[in-house]
N, C-alpha and C positions, 0 to 999 in steps of 0.2 A: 504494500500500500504506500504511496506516494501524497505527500501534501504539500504546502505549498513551500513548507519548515522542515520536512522531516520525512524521512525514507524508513517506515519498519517493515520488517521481516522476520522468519521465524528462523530461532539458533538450535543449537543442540550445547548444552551445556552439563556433560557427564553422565550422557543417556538420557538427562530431560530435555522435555522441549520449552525453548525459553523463547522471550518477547523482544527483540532488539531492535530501539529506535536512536537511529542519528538522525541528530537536528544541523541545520545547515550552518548554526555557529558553531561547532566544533564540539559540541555536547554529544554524548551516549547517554544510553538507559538500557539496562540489559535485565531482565526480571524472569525469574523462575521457579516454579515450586519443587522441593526438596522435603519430604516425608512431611505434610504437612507443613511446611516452614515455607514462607513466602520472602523469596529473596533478591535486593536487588541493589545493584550496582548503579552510579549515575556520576558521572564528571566530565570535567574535560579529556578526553581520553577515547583514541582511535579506537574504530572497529576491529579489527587483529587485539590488540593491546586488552580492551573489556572480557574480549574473549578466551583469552589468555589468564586474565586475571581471575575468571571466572572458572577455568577447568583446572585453576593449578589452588580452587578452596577444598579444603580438606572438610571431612565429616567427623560429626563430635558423638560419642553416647548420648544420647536424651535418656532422663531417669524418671 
């Protein structure tokens, strides 16, 4: 999907499917859910780079 700001698309982030939107100021947003855990990334920071950041998050026990 294309707007007038921002180009999203769907990602894969460690076997989920996440939501990744670049804005045309240099902004990301990468969002995904994780065993019920609703997770999301957002900065200045390229599309490779989010993506990156996002498959190199480790997983915690939940108690």
């Amino acid at each position: 999907m294309t707007t007038e700001d921002a180009v999203m698309k769907k990602a894969n982030v460690k076997g989920q499917e996440a939501t990744l939107i670049v804005y045309k100021n240099g902004f990301s947003k990468l969002s995904w859910v994780d065993r019920d855990i609703f997770i999301s990334i957002v900065g200045n920071i390229s599309e490779d780079n989010i993506l990156m950041l996002a498959n190199s998050t480790k997983r915690v026990n939940l108690q």
